[in-house]
KEKE-3310 file (N, C-alpha, C; in steps of 0.2 Angstrom, whole numbers, plus 5000, padded with zeros to 4 digits):
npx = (4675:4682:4693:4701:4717:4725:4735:4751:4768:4785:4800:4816:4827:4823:4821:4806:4788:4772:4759:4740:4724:4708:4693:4679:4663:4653:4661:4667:4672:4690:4706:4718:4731:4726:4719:4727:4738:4727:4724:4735:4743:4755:4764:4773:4767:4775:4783:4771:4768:4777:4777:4767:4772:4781:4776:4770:4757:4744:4728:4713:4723:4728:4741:4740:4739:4741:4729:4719:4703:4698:4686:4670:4676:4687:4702:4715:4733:4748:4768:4780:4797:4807:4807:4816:4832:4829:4836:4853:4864:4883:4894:4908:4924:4931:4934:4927:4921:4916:4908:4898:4893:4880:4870:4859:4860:4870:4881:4888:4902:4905:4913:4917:4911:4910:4896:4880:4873:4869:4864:4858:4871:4878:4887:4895:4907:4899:4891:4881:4887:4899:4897:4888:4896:4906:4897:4895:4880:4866:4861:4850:4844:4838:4838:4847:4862:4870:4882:4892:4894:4900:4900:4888:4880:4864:4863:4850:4852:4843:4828:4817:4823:4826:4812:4808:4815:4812:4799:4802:4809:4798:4792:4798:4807:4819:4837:4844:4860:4870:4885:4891:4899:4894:4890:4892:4888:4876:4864:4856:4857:4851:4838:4823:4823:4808:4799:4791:4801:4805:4809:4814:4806:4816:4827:4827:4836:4839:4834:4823:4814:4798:4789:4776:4768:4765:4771:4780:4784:4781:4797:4808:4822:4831:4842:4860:4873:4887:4900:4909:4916:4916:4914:4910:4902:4902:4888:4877:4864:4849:4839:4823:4814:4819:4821:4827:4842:4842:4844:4856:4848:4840:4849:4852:4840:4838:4848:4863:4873:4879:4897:4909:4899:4893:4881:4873:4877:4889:4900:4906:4917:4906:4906:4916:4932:4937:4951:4964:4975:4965:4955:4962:4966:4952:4951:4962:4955:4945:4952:4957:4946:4937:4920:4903:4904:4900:4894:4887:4885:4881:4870:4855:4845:4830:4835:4832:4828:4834:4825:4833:4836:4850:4865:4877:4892:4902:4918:4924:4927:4943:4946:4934:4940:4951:4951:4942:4951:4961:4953:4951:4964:4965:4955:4961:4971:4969:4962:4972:4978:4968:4973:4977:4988:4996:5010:5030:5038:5026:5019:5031:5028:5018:5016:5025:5018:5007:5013:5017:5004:4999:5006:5002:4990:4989)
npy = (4710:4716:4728:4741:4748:4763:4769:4764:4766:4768:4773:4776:4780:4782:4768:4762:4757:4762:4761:4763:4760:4761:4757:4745:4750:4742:4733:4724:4726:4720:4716:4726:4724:4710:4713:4720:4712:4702:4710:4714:4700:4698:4701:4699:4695:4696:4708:4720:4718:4723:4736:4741:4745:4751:4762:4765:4762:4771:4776:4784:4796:4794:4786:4769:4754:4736:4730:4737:4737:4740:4748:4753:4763:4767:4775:4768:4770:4763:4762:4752:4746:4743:4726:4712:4708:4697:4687:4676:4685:4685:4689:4702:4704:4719:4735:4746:4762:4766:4779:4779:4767:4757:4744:4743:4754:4759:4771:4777:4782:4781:4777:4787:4777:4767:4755:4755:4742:4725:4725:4726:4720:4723:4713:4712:4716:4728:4740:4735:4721:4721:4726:4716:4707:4713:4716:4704:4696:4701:4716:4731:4741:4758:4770:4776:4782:4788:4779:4785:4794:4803:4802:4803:4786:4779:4765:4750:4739:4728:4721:4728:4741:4748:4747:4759:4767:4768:4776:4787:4793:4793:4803:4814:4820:4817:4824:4829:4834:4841:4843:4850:4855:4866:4871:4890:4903:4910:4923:4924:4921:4912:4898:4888:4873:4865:4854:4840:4824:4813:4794:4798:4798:4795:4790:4777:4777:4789:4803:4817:4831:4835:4848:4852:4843:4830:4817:4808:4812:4822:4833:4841:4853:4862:4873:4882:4898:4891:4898:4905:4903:4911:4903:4894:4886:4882:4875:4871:4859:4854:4842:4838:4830:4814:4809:4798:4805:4817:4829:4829:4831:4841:4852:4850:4856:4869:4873:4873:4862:4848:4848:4840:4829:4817:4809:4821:4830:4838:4836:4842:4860:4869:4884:4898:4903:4901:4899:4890:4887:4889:4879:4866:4869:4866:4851:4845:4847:4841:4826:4826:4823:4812:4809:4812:4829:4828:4827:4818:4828:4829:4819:4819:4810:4802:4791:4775:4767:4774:4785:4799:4814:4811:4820:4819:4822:4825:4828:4837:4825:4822:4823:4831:4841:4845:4849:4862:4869:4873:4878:4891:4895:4896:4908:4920:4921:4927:4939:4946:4947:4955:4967:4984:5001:4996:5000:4999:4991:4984:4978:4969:4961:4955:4948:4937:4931:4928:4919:4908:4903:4900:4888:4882:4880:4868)
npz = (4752:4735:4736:4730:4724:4722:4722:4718:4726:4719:4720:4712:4716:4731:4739:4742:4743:4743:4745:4745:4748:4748:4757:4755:4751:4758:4770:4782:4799:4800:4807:4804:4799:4796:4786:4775:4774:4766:4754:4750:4742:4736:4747:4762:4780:4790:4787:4784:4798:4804:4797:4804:4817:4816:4814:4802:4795:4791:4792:4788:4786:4799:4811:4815:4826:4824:4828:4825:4818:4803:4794:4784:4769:4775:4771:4770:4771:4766:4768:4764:4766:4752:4743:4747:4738:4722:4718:4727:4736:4736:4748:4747:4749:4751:4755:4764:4770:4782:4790:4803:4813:4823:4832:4821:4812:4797:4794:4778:4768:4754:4739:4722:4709:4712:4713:4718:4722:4715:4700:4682:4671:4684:4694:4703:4718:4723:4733:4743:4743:4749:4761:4766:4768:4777:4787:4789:4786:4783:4774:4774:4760:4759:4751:4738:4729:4715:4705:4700:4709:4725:4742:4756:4764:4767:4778:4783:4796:4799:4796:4803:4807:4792:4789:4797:4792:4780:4781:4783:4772:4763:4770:4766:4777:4779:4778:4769:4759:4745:4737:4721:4706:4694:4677:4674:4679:4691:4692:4705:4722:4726:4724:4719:4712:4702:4696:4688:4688:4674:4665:4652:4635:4623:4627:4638:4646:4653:4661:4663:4664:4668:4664:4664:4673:4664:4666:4674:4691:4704:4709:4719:4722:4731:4728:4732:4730:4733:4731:4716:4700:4686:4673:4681:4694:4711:4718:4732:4735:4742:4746:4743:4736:4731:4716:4703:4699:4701:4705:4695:4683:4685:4686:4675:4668:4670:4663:4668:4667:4677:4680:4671:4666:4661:4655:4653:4647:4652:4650:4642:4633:4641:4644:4644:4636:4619:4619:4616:4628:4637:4635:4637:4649:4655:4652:4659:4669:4668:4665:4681:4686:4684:4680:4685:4693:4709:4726:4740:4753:4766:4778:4788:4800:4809:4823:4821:4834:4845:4844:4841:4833:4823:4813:4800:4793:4776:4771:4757:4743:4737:4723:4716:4726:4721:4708:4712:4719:4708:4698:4707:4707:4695:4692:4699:4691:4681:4687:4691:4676:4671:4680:4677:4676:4686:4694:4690:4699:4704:4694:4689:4699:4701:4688:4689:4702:4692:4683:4693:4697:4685:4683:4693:4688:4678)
capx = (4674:4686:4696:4705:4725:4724:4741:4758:4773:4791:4806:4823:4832:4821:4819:4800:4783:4768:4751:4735:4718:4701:4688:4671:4656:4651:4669:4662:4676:4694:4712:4720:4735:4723:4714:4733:4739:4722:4726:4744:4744:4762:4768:4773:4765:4780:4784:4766:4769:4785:4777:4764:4777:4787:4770:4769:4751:4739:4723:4712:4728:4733:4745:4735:4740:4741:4724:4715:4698:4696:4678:4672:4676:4692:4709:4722:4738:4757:4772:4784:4804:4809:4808:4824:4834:4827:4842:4855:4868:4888:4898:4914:4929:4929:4936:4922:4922:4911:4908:4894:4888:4878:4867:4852:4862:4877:4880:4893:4907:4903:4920:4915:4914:4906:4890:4877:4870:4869:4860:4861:4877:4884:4884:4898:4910:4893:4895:4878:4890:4905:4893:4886:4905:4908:4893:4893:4876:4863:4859:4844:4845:4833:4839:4855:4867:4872:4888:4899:4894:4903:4897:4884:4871:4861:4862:4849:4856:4837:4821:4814:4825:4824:4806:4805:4819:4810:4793:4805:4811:4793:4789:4804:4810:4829:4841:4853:4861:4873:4890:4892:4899:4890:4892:4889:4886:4869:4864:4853:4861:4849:4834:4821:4821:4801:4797:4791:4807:4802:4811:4815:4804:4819:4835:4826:4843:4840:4829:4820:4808:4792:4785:4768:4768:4761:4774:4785:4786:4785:4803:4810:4829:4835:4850:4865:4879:4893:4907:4908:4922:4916:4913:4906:4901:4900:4882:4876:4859:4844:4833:4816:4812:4824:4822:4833:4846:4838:4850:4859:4842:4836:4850:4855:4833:4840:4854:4869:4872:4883:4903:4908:4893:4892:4878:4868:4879:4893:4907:4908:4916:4899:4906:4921:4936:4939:4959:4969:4974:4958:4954:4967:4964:4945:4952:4965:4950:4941:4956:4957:4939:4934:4913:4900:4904:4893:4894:4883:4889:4877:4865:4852:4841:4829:4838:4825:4828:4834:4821:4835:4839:4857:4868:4883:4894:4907:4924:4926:4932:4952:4947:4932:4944:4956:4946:4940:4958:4963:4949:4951:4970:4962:4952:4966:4976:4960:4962:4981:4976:4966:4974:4979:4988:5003:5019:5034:5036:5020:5020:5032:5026:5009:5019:5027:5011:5003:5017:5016:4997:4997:5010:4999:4983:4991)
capy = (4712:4717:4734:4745:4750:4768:4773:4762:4772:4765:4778:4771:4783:4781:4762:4760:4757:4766:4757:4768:4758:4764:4749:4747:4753:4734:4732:4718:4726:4716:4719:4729:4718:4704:4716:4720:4703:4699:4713:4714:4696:4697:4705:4693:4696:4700:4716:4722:4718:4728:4743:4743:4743:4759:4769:4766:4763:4777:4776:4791:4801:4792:4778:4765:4749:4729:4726:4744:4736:4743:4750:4754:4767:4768:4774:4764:4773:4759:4761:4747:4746:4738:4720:4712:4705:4691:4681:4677:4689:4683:4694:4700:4707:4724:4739:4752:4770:4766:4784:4778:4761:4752:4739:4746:4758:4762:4777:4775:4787:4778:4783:4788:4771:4760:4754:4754:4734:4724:4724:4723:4722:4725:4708:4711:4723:4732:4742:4729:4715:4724:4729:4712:4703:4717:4712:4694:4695:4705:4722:4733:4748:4763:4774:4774:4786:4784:4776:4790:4801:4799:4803:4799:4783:4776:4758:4750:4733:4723:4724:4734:4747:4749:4750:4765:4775:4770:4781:4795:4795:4794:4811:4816:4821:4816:4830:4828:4841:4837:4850:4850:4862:4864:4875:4895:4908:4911:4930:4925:4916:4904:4897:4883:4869:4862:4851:4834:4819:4805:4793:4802:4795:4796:4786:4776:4779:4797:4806:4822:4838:4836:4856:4852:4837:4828:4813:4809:4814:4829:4832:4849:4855:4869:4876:4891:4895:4893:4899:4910:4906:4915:4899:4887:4887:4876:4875:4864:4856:4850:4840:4838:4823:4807:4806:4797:4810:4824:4834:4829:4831:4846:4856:4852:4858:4876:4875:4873:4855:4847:4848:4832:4823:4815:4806:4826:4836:4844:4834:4848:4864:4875:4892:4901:4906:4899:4899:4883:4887:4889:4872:4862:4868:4863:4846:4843:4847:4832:4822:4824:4822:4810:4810:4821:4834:4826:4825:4819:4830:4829:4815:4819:4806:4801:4784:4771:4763:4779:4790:4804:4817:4811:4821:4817:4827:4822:4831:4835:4820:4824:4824:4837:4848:4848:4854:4868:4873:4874:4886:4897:4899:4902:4916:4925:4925:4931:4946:4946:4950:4963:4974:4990:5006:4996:5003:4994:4986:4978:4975:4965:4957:4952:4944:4933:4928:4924:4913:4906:4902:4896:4882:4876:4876:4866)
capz = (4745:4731:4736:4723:4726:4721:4721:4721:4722:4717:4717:4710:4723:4739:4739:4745:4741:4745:4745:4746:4748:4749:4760:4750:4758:4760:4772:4786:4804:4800:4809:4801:4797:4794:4778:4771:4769:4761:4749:4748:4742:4739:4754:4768:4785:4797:4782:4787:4806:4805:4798:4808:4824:4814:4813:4793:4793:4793:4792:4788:4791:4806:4813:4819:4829:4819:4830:4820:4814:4797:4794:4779:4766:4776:4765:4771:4769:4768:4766:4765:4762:4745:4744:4746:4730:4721:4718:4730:4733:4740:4751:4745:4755:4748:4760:4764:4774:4789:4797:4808:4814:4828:4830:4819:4804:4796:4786:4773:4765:4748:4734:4717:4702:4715:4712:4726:4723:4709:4694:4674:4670:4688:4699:4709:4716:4724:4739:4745:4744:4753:4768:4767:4770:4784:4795:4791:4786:4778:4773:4771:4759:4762:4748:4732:4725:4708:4705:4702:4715:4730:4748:4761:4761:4776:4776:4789:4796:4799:4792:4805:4807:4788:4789:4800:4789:4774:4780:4784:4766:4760:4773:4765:4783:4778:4777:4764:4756:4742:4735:4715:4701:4689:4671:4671:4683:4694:4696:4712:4727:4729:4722:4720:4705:4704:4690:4688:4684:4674:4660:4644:4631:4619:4631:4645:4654:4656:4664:4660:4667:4662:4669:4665:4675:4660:4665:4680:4700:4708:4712:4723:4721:4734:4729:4734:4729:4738:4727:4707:4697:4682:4670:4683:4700:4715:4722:4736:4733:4748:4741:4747:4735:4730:4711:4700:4695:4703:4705:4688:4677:4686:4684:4665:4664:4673:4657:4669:4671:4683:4677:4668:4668:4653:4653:4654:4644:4656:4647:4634:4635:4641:4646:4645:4628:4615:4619:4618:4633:4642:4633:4639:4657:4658:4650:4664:4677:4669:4668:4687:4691:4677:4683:4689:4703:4712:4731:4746:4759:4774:4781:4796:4800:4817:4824:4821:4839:4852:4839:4840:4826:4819:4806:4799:4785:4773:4767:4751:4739:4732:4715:4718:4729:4718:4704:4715:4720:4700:4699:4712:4705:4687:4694:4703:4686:4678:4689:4688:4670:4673:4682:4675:4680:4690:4695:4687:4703:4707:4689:4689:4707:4698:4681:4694:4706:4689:4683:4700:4699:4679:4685:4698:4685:4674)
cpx = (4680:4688:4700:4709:4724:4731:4750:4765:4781:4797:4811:4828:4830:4818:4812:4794:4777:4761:4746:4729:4711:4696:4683:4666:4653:4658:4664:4671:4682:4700:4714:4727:4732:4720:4722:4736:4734:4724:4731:4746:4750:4770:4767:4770:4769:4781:4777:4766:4775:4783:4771:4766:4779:4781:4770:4764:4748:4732:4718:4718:4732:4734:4739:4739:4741:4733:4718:4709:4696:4688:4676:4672:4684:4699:4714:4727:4745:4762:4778:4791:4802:4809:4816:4825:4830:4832:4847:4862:4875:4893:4903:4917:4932:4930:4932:4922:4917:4911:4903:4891:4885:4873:4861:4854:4867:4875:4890:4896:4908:4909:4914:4916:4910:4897:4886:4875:4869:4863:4861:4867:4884:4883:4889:4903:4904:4896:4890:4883:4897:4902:4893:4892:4908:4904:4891:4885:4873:4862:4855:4846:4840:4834:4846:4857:4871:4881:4893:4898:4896:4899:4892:4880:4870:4860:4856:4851:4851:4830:4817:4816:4826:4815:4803:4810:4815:4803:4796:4808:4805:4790:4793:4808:4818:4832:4845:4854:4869:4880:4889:4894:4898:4893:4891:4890:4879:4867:4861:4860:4858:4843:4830:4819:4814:4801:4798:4796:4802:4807:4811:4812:4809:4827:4831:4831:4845:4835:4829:4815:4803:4787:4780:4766:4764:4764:4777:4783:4788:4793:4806:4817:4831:4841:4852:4870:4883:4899:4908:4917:4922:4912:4909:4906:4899:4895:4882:4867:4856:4839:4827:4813:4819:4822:4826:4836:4843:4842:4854:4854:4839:4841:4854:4846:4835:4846:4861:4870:4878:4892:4906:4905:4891:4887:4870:4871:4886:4898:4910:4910:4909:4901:4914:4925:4936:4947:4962:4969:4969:4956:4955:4967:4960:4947:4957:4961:4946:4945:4955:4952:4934:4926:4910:4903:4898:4895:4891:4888:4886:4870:4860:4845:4838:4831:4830:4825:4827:4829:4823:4840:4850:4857:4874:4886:4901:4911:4922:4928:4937:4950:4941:4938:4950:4956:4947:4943:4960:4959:4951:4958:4968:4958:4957:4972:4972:4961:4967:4981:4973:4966:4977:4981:4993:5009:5024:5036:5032:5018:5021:5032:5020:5012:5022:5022:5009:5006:5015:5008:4995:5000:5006:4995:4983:4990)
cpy = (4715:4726:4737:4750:4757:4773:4767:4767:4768:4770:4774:4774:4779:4776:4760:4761:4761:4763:4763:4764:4760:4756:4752:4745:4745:4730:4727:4721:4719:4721:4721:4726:4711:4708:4718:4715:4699:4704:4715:4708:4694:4700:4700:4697:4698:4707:4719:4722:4725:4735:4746:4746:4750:4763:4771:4764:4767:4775:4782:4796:4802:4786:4777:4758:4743:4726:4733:4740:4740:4743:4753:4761:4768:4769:4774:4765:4767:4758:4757:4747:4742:4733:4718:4710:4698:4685:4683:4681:4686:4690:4694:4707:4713:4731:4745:4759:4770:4772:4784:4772:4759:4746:4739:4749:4757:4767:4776:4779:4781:4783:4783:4781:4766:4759:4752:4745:4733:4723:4722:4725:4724:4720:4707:4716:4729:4734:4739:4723:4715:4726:4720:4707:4707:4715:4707:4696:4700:4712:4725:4739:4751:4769:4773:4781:4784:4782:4780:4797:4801:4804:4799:4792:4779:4769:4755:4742:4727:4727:4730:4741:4751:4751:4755:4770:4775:4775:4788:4796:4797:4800:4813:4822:4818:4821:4826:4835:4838:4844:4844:4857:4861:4871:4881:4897:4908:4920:4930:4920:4911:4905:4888:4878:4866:4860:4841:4827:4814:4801:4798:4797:4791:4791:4785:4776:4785:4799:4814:4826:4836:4843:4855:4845:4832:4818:4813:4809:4819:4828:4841:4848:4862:4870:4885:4890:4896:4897:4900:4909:4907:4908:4894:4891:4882:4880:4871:4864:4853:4848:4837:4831:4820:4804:4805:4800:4814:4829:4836:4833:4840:4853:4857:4857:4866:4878:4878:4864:4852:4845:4841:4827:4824:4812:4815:4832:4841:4840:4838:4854:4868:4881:4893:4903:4899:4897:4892:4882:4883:4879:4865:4862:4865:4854:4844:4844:4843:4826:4821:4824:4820:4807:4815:4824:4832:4824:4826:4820:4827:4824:4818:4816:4805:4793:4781:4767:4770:4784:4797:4807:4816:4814:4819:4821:4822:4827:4832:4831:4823:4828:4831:4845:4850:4851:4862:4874:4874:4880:4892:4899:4903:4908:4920:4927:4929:4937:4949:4953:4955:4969:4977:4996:5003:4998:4999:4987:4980:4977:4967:4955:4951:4947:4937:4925:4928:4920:4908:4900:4897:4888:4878:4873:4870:4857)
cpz = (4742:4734:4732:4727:4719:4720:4723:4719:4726:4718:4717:4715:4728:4737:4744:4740:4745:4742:4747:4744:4749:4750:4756:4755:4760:4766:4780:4792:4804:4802:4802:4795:4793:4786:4772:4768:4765:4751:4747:4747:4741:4742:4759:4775:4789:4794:4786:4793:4807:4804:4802:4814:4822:4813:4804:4789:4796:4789:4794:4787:4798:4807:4818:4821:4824:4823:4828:4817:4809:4795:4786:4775:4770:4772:4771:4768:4771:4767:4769:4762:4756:4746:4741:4738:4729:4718:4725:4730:4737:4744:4749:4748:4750:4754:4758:4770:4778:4793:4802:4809:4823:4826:4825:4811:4803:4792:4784:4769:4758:4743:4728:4712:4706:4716:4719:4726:4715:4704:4688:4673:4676:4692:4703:4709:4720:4731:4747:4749:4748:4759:4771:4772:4778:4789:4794:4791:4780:4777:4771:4769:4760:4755:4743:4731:4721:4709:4705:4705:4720:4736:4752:4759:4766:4774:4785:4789:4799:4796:4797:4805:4798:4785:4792:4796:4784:4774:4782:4775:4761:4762:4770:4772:4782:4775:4772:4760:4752:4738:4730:4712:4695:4684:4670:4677:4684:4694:4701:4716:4729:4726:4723:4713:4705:4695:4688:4686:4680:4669:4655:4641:4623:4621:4637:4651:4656:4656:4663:4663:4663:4666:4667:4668:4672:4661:4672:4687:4701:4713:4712:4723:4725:4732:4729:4732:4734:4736:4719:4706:4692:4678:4674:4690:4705:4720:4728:4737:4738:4741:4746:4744:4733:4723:4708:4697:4697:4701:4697:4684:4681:4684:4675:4664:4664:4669:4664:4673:4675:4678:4674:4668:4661:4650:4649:4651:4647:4656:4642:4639:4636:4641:4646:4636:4626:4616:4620:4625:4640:4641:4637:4646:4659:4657:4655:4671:4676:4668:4677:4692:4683:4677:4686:4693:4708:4722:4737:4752:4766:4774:4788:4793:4809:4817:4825:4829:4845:4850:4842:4833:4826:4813:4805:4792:4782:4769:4759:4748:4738:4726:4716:4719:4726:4710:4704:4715:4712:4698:4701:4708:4697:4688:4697:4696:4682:4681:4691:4681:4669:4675:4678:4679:4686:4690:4693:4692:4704:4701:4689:4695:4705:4692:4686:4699:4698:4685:4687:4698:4690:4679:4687:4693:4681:4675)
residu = (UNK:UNK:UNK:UNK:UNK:UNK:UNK:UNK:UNK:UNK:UNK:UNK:UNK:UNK:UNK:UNK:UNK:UNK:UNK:UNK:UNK:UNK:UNK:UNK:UNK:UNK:UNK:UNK:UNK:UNK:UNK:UNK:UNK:UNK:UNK:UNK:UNK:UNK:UNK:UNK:UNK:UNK:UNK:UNK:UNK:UNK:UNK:UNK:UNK:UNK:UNK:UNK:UNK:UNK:UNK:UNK:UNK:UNK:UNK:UNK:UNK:UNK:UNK:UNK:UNK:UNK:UNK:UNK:UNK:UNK:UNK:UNK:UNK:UNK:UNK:UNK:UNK:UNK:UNK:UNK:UNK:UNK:UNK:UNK:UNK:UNK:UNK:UNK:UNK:UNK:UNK:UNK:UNK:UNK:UNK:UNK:UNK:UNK:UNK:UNK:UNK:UNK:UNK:UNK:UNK:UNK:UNK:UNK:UNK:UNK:UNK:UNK:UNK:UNK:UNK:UNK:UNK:UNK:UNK:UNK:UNK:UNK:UNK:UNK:UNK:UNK:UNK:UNK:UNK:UNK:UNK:UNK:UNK:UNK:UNK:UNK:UNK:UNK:UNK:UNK:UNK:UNK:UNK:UNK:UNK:UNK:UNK:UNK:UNK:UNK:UNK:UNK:UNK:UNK:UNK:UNK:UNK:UNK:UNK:UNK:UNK:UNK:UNK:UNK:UNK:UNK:UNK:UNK:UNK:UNK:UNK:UNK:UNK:UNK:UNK:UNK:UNK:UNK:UNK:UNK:UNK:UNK:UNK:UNK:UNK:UNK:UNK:UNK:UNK:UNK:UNK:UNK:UNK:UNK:UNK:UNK:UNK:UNK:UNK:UNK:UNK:UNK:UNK:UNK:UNK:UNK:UNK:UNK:UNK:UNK:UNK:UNK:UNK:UNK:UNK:UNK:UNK:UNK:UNK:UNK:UNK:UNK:UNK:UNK:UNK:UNK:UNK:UNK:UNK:UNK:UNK:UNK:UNK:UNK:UNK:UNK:UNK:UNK:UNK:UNK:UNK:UNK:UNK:UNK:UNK:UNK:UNK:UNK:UNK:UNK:UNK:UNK:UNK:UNK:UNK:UNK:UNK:UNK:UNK:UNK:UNK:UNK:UNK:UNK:UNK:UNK:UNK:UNK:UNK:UNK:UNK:UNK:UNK:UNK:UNK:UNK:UNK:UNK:UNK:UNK:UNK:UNK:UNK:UNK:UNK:UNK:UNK:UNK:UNK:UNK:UNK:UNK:UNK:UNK:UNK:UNK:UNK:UNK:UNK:UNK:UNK:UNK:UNK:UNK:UNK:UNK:UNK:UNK:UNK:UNK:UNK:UNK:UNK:UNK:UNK:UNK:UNK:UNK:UNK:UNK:UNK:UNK:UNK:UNK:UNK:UNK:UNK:UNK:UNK:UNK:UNK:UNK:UNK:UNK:UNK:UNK:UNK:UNK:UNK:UNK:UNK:UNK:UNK:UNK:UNK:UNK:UNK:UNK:UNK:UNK:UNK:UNK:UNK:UNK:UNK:UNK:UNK:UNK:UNK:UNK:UNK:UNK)
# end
């Protein structure tokens, strides 16, 4: 008898779906896999084998077997990776930052500008078809980060081992943790962002809090700070979910949005003087870092084969650290300027060191 799909769940970050069925009291004893491919009519059979194999069918609440008699009333919980691409994609000889591979994953030190796979507007050049040219063959993604964000991104290298990362992304069991700086000062040291994502009603390419979850996906934002320099400050962000711009959209909602992200507002001066000056400085720190602050530092994931916890971390980018540095000097002149009550000496000691320090910021 006809059974009613109760929940599909899509995320544009964490590439997977999520099925949730409920059997009808009329449900006549059918494997398990046998009752999915009746109602997942376009799901192929090995995809449902596969997650049955990765423990991505639960039943009542629990992983069940591909030979699970489905009984009736039974909710039927399944999460499946993304379905590949529907056209065909060409590999192209494209130099990529491999910090981790074996026969199963890669993790990928991804630059800032380069696009994770293609889509509207972007059909080659992708870091898909640059993976793809590297292992001669195909690639399974598990998750994205936006184009000018640079750092971590787990690529799995078969459809199984893609299908046991994608129900860690769904537990959200993946560690990540991401450095940014963003516009303003905090007076706490850390805190928690909570407020549903969803499309903007007003620009479908930007995404927006809805605090009454009137709209959108529960999405959770841990951040600390790591470092105050008066006008901005470099956070670093865990994230418990994977929505689109999380990080970006959550912290323009918290009115300090990430440092030249222009699509969210942090391409303008937000915080600090008026002075030419001053101007011109913030204006050479988006010259030298012409996209968000945005970077995935830290990966940890359980290996889909040896099923042991891997992390892995990432440097700062250049263009970030040298940001950072331009800062930290502008604050040292900042309190250069502030002193008061020195001796002609160490006057003239301090006019010096902040000569010294105005050259660098420059």
């Amino acid at each position: 008898m006809q059974q009613t799909i109760d929940e599909i769940e899509e995320e544009s970050t964490e590439l997977y779906e999520h099925f949730r069925i409920v059997a009808d009291k009329g449900q006549t004893l059918l494997r398990i896999d046998k009752f999915l491919v009746d109602r997942l009519q376009s799901t192929a059979r090995n995809r449902i084998q596969n997650a049955a194999k990765a423990g991505n069918i639960l039943v009542n609440g629990t992983a069940v077997k591909p030979n699970y008699k489905v009984k009736p009333l039974d909710v039927v919980s399944i999460v499946l990776p993304h379905p590949p691409h529907e056209f065909e994609l060409q590999p192209e000889n494209i130099p990529v930052d491999i910090a981790y591979e074996d026969d199963d994953v890669m993790v990928v030190n991804k630059a800032p500008g380069m696009v994770v796979h293609p889509g509207f507007g972007n059909f080659t050049g992708t870091l898909v078809q640059a993976l793809m040219y590297h292992v001669q063959g195909k690639v399974y993604l598990v998750h994205r980060i936006d184009k000018d964000t640079s750092g971590l991104l787990l690529v799995a290298k078969n459809e199984m081992a893609q299908t046991f990362l994608a129900k860690q992304f769904f537990d959200h069991s993946v560690e990540r943790r991401y450095d940014a700086l963003v516009w303003g000062d905090f007076k706490e040291e850390e805190g928690t962002i909570e407020g549903a994502i969803g499309r903007s009603v007003r620009d479908r390419k930007v995404m927006t809090v809805y605090p009454d979850n009137s709209a959108g996906k529960e999405a959770v934002t841990h951040y600390r700070v790591e470092e105050r320099f008066g006008y901005i400050t470099h956070v670093s962000c865990v994230l418990e979910t994977g929505r689109t711009h999380q990080i970006r959209c959550h912290m323009r909602y918290i009115k300090h949005p990430l440092f030249n992200d222009a699509t969210y507002g942090g391409d303008q001066i937000l915080k600090g003087t008026t002075f030419t000056k001053y101007k011109q400085f913030v204006q050479n720190c988006f010259e030298i870092l012409p996209r968000q602050a945005l970077h995935a530092a830290t990966l940890g994931f359980v290996h889909p084969i040896t099923k042991k916890m891997m992390r892995f971390s990432s440097p700062m980018p250049e263009d970030m650290g040298k940001v950072i540095d331009k800062w930290r000097n502008y604050v040292k002149v900042r309190a250069y300027e502030a002193e008061e009550d020195l001796s002609p000496e160490e006057d003239r000691a301090a006019r010096i060191e902040r000569g010294r320090l105005l050259n660098e910021s420059k």
